[in-house]
Structure formats: C-alpha cells, structure tokens
TIDO-720366 format. One record per residue: residue in three letters; x, y, z of N, C-alpha, C in turn. Coordinates in steps of 0.05 Angstrom, whole numbers, padded with zeros to 5 digits, always signed. Layout:
// TIDO-720366
ALAXYZXYZXYZ;...
***
This chain:
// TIDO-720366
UNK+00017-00024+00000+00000+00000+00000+00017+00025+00000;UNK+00010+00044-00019+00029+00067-00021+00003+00093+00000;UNK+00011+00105+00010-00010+00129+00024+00006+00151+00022;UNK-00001+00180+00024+00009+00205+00024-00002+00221+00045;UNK+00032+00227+00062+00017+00250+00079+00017+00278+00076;UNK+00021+00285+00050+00015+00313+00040+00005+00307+00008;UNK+00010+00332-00004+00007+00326-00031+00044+00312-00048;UNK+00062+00331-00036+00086+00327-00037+00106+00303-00032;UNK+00088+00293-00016+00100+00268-00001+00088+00248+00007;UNK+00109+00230-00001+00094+00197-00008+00111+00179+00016;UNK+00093+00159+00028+00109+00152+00043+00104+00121+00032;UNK+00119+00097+00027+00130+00081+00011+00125+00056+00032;UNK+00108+00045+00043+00095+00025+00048+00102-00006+00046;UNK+00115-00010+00026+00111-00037+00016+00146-00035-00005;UNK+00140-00061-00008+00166-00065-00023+00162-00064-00050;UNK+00146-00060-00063+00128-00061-00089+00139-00023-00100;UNK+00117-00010-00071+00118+00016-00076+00144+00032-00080;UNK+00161+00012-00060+00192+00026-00064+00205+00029-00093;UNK+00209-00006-00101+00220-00011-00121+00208+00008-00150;UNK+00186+00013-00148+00164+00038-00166+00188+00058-00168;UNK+00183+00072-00146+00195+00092-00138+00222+00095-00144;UNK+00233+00066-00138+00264+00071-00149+00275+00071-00179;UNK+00258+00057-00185+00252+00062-00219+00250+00085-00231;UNK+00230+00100-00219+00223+00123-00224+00247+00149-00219;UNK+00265+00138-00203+00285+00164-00195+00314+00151-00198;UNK+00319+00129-00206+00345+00126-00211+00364+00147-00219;UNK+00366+00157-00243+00383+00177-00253+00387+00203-00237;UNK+00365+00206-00223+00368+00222-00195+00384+00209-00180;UNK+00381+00188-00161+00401+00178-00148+00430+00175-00158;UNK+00426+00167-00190+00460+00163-00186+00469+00194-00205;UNK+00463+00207-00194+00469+00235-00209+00481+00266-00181;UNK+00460+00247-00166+00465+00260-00136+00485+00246-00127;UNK+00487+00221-00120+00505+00206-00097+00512+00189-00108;UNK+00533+00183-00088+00565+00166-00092+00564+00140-00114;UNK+00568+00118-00118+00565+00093-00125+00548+00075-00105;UNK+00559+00089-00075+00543+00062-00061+00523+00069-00049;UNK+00514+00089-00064+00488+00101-00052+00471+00104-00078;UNK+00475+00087-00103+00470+00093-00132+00446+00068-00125;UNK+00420+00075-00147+00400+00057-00152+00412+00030-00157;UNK+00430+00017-00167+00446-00004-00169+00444-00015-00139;UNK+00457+00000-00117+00469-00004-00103+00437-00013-00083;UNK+00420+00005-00082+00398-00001-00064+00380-00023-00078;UNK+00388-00044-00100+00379-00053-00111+00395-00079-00099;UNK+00418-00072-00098+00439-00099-00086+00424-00109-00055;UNK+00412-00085-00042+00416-00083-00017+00387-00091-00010;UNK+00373-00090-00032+00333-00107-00031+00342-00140-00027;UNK+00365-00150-00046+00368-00177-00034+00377-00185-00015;UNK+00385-00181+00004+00387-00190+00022+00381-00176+00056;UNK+00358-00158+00045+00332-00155+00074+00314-00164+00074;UNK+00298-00170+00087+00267-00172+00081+00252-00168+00078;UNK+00237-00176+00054+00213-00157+00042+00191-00142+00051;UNK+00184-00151+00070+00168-00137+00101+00179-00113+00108;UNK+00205-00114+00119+00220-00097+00135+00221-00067+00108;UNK+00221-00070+00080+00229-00044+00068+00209-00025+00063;UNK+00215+00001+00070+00193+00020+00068+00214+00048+00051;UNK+00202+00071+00051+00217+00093+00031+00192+00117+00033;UNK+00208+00144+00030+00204+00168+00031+00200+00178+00002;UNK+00186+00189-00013+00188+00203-00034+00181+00229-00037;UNK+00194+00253-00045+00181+00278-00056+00180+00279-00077;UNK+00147+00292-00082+00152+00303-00114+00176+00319-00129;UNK+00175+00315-00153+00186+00327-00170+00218+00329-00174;UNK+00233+00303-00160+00248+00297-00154+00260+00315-00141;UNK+00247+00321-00116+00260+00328-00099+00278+00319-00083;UNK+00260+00294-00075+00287+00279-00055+00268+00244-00058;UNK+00287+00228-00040+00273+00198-00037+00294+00183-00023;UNK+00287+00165-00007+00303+00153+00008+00289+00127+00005;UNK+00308+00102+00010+00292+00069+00012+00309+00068+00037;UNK+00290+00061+00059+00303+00052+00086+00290+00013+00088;UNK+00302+00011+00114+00293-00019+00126+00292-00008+00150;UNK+00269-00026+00173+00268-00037+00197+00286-00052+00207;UNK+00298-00056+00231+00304-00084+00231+00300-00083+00266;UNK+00303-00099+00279+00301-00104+00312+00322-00112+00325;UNK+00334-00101+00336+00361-00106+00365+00356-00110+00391;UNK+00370-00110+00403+00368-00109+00435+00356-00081+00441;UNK+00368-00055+00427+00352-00029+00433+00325-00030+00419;UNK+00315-00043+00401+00285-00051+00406+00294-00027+00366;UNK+00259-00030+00353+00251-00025+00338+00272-00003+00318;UNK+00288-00009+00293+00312+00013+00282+00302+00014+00253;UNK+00310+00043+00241+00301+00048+00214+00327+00060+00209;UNK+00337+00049+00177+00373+00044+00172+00354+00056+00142;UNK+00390+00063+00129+00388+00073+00096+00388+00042+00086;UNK+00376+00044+00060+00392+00015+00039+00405+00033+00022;UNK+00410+00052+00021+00442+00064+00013+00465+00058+00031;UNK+00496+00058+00022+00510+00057+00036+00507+00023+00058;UNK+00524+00027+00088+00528-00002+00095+00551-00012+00094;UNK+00565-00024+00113+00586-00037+00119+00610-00014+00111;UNK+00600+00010+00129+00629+00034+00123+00627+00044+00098;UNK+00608+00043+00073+00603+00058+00053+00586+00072+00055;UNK+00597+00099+00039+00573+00124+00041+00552+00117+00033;UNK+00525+00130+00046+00503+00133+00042+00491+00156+00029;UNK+00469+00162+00030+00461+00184+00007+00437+00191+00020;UNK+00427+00214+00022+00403+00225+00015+00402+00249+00002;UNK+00391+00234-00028+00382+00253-00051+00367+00273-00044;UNK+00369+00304-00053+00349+00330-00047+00363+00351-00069;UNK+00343+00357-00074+00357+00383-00092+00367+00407-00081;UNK+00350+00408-00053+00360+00433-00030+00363+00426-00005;UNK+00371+00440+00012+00364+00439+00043+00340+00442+00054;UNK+00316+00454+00041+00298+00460+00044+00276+00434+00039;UNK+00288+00415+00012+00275+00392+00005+00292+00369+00025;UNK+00310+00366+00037+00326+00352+00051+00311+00352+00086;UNK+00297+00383+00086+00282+00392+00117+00257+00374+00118;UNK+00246+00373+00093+00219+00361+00089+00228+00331+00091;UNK+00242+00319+00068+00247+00297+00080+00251+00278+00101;UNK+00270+00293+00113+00269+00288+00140+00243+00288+00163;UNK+00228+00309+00161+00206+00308+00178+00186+00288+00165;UNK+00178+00283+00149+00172+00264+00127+00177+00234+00149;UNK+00204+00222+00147+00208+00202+00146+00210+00198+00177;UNK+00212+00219+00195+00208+00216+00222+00189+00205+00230;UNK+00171+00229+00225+00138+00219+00221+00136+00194+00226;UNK+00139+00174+00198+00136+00154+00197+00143+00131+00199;UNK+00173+00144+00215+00189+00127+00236+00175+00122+00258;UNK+00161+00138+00262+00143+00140+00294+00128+00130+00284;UNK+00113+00126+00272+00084+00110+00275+00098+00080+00275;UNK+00120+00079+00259+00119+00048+00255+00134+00036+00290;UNK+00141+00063+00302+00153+00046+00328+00187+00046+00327;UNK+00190+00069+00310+00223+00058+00304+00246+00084+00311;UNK+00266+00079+00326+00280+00100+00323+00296+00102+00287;UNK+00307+00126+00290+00323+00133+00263+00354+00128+00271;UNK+00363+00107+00256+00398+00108+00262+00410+00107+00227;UNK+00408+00125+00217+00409+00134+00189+00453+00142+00190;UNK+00469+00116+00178+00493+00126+00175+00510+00123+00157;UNK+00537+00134+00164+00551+00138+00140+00545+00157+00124;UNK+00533+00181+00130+00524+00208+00112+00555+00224+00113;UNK+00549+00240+00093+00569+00256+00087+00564+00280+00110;UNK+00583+00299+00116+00576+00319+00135+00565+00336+00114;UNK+00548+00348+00108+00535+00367+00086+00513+00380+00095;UNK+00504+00403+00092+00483+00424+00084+00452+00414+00084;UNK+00458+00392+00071+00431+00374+00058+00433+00354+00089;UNK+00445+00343+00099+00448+00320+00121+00436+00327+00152;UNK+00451+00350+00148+00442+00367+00174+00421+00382+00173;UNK+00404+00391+00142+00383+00399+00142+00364+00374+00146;UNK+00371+00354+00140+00352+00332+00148+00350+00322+00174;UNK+00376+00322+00180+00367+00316+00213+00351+00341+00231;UNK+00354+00367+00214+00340+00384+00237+00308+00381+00220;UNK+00302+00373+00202+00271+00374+00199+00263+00339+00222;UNK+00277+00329+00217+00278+00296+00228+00279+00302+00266;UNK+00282+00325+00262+00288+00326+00298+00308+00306+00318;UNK+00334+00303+00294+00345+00281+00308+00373+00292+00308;UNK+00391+00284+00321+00419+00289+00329+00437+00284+00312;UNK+00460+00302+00305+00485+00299+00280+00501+00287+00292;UNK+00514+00262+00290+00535+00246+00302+00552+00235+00289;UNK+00581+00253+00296+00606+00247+00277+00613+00218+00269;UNK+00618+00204+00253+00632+00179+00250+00656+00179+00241;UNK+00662+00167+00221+00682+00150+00226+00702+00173+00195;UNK+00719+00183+00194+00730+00193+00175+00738+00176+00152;UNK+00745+00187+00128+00747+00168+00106+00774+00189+00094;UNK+00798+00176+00095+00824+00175+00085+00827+00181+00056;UNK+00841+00207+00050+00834+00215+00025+00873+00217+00013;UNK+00876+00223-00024+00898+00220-00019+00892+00247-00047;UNK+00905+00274-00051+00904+00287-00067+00924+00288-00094;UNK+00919+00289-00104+00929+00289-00136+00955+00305-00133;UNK+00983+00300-00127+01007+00315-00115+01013+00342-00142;UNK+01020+00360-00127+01028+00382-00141+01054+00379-00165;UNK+01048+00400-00177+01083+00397-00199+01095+00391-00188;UNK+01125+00374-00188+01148+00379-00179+01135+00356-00148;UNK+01120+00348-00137+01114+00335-00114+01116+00301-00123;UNK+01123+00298-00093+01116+00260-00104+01097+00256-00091;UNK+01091+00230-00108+01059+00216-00090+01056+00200-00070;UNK+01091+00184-00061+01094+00175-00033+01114+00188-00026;UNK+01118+00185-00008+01143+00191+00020+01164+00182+00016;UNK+01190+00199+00019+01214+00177+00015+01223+00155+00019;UNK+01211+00151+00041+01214+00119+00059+01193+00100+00042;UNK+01171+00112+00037+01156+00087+00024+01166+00080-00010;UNK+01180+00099-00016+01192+00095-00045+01214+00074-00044;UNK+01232+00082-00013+01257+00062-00011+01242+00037-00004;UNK+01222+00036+00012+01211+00005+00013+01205-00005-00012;UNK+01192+00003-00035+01179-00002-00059+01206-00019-00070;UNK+01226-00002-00064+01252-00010-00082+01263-00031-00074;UNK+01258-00044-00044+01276-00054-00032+01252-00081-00038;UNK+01221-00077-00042+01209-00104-00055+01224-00116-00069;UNK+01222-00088-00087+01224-00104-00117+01259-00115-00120;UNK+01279-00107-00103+01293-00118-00108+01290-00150-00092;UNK+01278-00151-00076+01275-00179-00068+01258-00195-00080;UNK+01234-00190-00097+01232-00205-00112+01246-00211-00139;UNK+01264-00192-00155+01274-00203-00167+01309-00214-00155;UNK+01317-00216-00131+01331-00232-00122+01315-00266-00125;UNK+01300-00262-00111+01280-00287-00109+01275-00306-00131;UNK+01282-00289-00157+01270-00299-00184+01239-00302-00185;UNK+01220-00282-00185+01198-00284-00169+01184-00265-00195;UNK+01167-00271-00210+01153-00253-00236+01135-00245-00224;UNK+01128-00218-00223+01106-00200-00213+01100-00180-00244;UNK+01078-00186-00248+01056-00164-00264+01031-00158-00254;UNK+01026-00135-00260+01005-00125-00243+00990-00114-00271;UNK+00961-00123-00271+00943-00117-00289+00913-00099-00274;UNK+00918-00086-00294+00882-00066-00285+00853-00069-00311;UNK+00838-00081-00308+00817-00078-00330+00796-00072-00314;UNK+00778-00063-00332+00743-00058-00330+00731-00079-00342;UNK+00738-00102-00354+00723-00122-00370+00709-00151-00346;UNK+00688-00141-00354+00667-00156-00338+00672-00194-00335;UNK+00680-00187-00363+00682-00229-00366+00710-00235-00344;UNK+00729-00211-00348+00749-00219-00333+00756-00221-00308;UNK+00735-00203-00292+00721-00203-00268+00705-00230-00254;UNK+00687-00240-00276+00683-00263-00271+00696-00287-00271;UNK+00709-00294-00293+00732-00303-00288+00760-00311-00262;UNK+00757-00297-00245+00780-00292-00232+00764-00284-00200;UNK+00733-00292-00194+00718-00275-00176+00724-00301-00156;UNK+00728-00328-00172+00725-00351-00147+00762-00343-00127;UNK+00788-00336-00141+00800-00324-00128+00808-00305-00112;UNK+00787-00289-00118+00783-00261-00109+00762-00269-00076;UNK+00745-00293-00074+00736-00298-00062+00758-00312-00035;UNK+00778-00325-00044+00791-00337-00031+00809-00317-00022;UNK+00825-00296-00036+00839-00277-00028+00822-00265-00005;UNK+00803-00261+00001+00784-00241+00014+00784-00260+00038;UNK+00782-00294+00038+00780-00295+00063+00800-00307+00084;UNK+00827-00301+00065+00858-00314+00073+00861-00308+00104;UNK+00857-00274+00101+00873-00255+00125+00862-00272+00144;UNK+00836-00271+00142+00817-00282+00169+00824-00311+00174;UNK+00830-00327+00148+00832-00352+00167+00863-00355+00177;UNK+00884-00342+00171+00903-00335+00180+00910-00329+00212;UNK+00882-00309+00214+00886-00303+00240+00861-00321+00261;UNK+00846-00341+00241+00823-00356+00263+00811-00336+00269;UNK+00798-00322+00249+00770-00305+00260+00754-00301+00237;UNK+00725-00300+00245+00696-00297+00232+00709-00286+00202;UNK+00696-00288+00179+00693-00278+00154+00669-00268+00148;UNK+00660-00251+00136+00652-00234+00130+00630-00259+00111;UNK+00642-00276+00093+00631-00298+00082+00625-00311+00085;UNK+00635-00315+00110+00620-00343+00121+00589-00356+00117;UNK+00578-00328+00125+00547-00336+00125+00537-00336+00095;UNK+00511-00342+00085+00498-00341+00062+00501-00311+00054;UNK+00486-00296+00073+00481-00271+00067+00501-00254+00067;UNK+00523-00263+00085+00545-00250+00076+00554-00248+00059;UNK+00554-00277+00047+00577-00272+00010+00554-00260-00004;UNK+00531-00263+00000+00509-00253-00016+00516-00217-00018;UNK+00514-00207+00006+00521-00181+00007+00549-00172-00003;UNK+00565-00189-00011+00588-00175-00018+00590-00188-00048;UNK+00578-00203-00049+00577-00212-00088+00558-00187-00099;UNK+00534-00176-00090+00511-00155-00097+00522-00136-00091;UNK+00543-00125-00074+00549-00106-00078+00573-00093-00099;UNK+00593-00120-00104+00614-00123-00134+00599-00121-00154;UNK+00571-00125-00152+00553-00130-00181+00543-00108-00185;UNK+00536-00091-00166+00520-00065-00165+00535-00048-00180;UNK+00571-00043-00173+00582-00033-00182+00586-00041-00211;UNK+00595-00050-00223+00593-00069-00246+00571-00061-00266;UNK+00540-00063-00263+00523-00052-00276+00518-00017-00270;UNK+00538-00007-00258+00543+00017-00264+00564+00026-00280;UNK+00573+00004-00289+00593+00017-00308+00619+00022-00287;UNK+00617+00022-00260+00639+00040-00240+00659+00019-00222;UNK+00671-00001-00245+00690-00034-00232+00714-00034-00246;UNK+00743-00031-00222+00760-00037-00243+00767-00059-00224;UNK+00789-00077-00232+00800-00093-00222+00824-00096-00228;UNK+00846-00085-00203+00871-00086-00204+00882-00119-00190;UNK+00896-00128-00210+00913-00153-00191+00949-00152-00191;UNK+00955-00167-00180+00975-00176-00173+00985-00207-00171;UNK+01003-00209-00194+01006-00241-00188+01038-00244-00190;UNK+01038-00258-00177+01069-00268-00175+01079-00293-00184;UNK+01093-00290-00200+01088-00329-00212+01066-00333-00223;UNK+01048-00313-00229+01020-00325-00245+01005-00334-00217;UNK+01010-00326-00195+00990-00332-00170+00974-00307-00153;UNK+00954-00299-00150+00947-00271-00145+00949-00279-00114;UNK+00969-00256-00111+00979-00240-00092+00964-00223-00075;UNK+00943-00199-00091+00936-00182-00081+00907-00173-00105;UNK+00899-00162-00097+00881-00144-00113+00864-00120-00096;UNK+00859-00110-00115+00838-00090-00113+00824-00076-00128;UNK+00791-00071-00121+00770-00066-00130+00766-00028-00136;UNK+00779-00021-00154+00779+00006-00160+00740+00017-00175;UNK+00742+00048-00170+00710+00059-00171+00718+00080-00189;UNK+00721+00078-00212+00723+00108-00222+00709+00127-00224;UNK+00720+00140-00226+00690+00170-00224+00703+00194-00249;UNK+00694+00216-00246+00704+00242-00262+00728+00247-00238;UNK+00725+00265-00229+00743+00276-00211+00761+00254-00185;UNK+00731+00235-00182+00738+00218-00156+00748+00198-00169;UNK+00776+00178-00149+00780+00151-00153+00770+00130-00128;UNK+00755+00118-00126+00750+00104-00102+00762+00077-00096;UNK+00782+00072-00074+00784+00042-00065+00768+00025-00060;UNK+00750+00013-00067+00723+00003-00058+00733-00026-00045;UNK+00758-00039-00047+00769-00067-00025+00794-00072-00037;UNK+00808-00082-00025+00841-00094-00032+00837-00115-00013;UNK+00848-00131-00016+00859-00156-00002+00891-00171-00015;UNK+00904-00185+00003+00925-00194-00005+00931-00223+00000;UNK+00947-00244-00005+00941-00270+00004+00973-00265+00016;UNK+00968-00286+00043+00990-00275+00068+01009-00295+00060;UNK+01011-00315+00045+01032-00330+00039+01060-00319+00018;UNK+01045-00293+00004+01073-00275-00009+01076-00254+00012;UNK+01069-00252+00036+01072-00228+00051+01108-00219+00058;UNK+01120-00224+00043+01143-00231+00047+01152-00204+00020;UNK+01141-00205-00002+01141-00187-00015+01123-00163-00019;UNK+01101-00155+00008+01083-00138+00010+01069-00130-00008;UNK+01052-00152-00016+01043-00144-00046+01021-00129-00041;UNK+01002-00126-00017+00986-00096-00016+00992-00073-00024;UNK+01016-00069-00010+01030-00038-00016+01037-00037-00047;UNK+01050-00060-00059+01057-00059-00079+01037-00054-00097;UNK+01009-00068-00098+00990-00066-00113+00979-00029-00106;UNK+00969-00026-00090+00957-00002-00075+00974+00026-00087;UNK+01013+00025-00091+01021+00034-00103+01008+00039-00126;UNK+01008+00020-00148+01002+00013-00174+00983+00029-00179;UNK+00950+00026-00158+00924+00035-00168+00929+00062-00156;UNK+00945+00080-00141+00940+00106-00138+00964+00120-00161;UNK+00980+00105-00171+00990+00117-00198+00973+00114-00229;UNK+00962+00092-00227+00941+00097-00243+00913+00110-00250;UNK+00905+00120-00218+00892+00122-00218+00891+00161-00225;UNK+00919+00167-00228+00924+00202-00227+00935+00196-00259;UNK+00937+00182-00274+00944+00182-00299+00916+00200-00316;UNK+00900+00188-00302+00876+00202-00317+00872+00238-00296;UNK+00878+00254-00321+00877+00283-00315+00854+00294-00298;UNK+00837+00275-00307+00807+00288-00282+00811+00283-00268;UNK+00824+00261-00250+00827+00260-00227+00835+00268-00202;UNK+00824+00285-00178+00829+00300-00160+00836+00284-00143;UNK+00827+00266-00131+00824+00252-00110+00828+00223-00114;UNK+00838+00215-00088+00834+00185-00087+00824+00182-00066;UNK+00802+00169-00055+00794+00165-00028+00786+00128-00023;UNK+00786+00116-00003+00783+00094+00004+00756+00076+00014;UNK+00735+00101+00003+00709+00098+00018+00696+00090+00040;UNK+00713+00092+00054+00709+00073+00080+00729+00085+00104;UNK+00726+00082+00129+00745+00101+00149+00769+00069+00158;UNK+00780+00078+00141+00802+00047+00151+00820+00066+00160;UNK+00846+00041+00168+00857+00052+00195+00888+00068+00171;UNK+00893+00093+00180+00905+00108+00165+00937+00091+00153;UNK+00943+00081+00193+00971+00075+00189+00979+00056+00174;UNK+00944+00037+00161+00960+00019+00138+00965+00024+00111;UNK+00961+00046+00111+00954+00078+00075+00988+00085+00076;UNK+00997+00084+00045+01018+00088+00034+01015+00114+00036;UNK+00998+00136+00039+01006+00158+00036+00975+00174+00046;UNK+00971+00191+00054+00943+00205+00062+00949+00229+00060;UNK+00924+00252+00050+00929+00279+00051+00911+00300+00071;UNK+00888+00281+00069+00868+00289+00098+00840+00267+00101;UNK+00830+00272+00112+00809+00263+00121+00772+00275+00116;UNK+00756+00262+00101+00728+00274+00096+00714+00257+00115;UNK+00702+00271+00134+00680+00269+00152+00656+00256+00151;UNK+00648+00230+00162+00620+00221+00164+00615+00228+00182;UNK+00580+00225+00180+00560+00228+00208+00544+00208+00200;UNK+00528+00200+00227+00505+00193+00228+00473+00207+00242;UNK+00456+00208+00230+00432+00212+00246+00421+00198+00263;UNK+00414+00210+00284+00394+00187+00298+00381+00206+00314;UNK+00358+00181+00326+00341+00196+00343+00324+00175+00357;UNK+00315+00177+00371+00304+00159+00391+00280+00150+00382;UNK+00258+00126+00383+00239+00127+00376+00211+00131+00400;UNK+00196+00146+00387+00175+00167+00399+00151+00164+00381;UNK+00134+00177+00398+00105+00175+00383+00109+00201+00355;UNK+00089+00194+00330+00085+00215+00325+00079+00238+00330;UNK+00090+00264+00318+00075+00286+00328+00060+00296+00300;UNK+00043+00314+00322+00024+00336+00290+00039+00354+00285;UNK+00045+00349+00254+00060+00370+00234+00043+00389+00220;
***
C-alpha cells in the first residue's frame, strides 16, 4: 500500500511501492550520490533484507527519496538507509536543504508511527544532512572519517621517501628471489568473472590466518558482498587491479572510477607472499594509475580504515550519522 501524507509526499509502504519509486528516480540517485548510494546499489541491498522490513520516503518532482529498512536489536525497533552499509557512504538525494528539511520530517513521522528510532549512517557531513536531521528532529553524530589522498602538485611525489625506498627494496627482493610480478588493471566484466572464485579466496585468507569470523561465512554475507561487486559493475563503476606473482594472485583490488573521484572500494592480499608486501605494492600501482587520468582530483578509500595501513594520506572527509530515539508521532 502506497499512502500520502501531504500532496508532496509519499510515504512508501511496501516493497512493491519502493521498487516503483526507485525506478522512477534512478538517474536522480545516481546523479546525486556516490556509487554506493546509486540505484544499483539499493537494488543490491533489496536482496538480502526482508521484504516486510522495506519502506521509503518520496518527494515530488524529484526532490528527494530515500529506501530505508526496519530491523530489531536489543535497543528494540531501528530504521537504517539501503544506501550505503558496511562503512560505505550513504546518500540522501534533495535538490535543497529546504527539500532535505521536508524529507526528513517526512520520514520521522513515519518512523514514529511504525515504532522505530532513526539510526540513518555513513552520511556525508553536508548542508543537505544536517538539514535533514534538523527537519527529522534528530541528532548529528560524527563517525568514522574516510582517508583521502590528493592528486600531488608539480614537482611533488605521491609517496614519502621511505615508502619509495621500501617499494625499491620489494622489488629488489623479488627479483633476487626470481619471483615474476605483473600487475594488471581492466574494466572487462568477463574478466572479473573469471578470476571472482579467487578473489573470493583472497578475501578470506587474512581471516583464516588469523582464526576469525569472515565476512563470508554466512549465506548472506557472501550474498552481500557478491551484490554489492555486481552493483558496481552494472554501473559501469568496476576496475580490477591484480597482482600475481608467478601467475598466482597476490593481491588485488577493486577500484570505482569517477570524473574527478578515484574510489578504493576493497584490496585484499594472500598472506603466503607477505614476504614481498604485495598490498603496498599493488595499492602503489592503483593510486599511480589512478592520477594518470587528468580528471582525477582525488583518491579516497570509501570507507574510514585505519590510516597507518595507507601508503600515503592527505586528509580526512568526515562522516555522520543521524539518529534519534523512537517516539510517538507528532502533528505537523
């Protein structure tokens, strides 16, 4: 059931009404926000919630729209983005702060009736975020920063002297070693698939290395992390950098291109060449390639990882989250 509590605003009921809706505003979504906040991406993120649990905000005239979920904790009744998730940005689309105010009061609303607080995260700190949390009547709460690396000036280098002398001191040990390292970057989908059952195994080395949980383990886990490689992918926005040594992959990583932006979207490395640091070595590779292309301003890692394992950082861009307690409706 779709219902409206103004003329302006639609409040998204059902999983039916959403998916409408998302149809209806894609090119809005991925025109506004990031990759992992792109119609692709909230499309990855319908498989694996439950169809019950999804509800969504709409304003006319593409103003704004959000697809949230329910879900239940120990703090009792929660309303989450299906943008963004697991340390990737989230989104909420608005053309203003003014359409971002409405939204928000909008989706409070009908956070309250359903019984739910708002824990809405991973937002960018922005104009539009904080105008939503003050129509939402809910609290701006810093998270987690996301590690950025800037496009180095004339005459500048792009690492540190020390990480250049380490680079050198690899590569002379692997070719002491007699040890063949090529490092390849494509966008070609077949070759992605191709190479996804090792990319699977690379991803869950570290962990069994150290005897702890994977991310894979469960159904829904690999589900969520295969839908979310795929999301990117049917946006056109997948590169895939590897690393093999001997013809054995070493390392890779999942590059996001953009105009201006380059995104890290995962790296992993297999700990049995850790001897030749093929993270760094690869991670090198994709932030020199990734400034070959002239639009490129930025490199960022989408996600707030821990700085001191970054070959090089230039600052830091700010997440928040919203929240707010859940409460009865009020009259608007």
């Amino acid at each position: 059931m779709t219902t409206s509590t103004t003329a302006l605003v639609e409040v998204l009921e059902d999983l039916d009404a959403v998916l409408a809706a998302l149809s209806r505003r894609a090119d809005v979504l991925d025109a506004r926000c990031s990759p992992t906040a792109s119609a692709a991406w909230v499309r990855s993120a319908l498989e694996v919630v439950p169809p019950a649990a999804v509800w969504g905000v709409d304003l006319g005239g593409d103003e704004g729209f959000v697809a949230l979920v329910d879900h239940v904790d120990d703090g009792g009744r929660r309303t989450g983005l299906l943008t963004g998730g697991g340390g990737y940005a989230a989104g909420l689309p608005s053309t203003s702060p003014a359409a971002a105010a409405a939204l928000g009061a909008a989706v409070a609303d009908a956070a309250a009736r359903r019984g739910a607080a708002l824990d809405l995260q991973e937002l960018p700190d922005d104009p539009h975020v904080r105008a939503f949390a003050a129509g939402a009547g809910a609290d701006v709460v810093p998270g987690l920063a996301v590690p950025v690396v800037e496009r180095p000036g004339e005459g500048q280098q792009l690492v540190s002297a020390g990480v250049r002398k380490n680079l050198r001191k690899t590569a002379n040990r692997l070719a002491a070693d007699g040890v063949r390292a090529e490092v390849t970057i494509s966008e070609d989908p077949a070759r992605f698939a191709a190479v996804l059952p090792e990319l699977e195994t690379a991803y869950r080395d570290r962990d069994a290395v150290h005897g702890i949980a994977c991310a894979l383990d469960t159904p829904q886990g690999r589900r969520t992390w295969w839908s979310r490689l795929q999301a990117l992918g049917n946006l056109g926005r997948r590169e895939l950098a590897e690393l093999r040594l001997d013809g054995e992959l070493a390392a890779y990583v999942v590059g996001v291109p953009g105009a201006q932006r380059y995104g890290i979207f995962e790296g992993r490395f297999v700990t049995r060449w850790a001897r030749y640091s093929p993270g760094r070595v690869l991670e090198h590779a994709v932030l020199q390639h990734a400034f070959t292309d002239p639009d490129v301003q930025v490199v960022d890692w989408m996600t707030g990882v821990a700085p001191e394992t970054l070959l090089t950082v230039s600052r830091f861009e700010p997440r928040t989250a919203v929240r707010r307690a859940a409460q009865r409706a009020s009259a608007r």
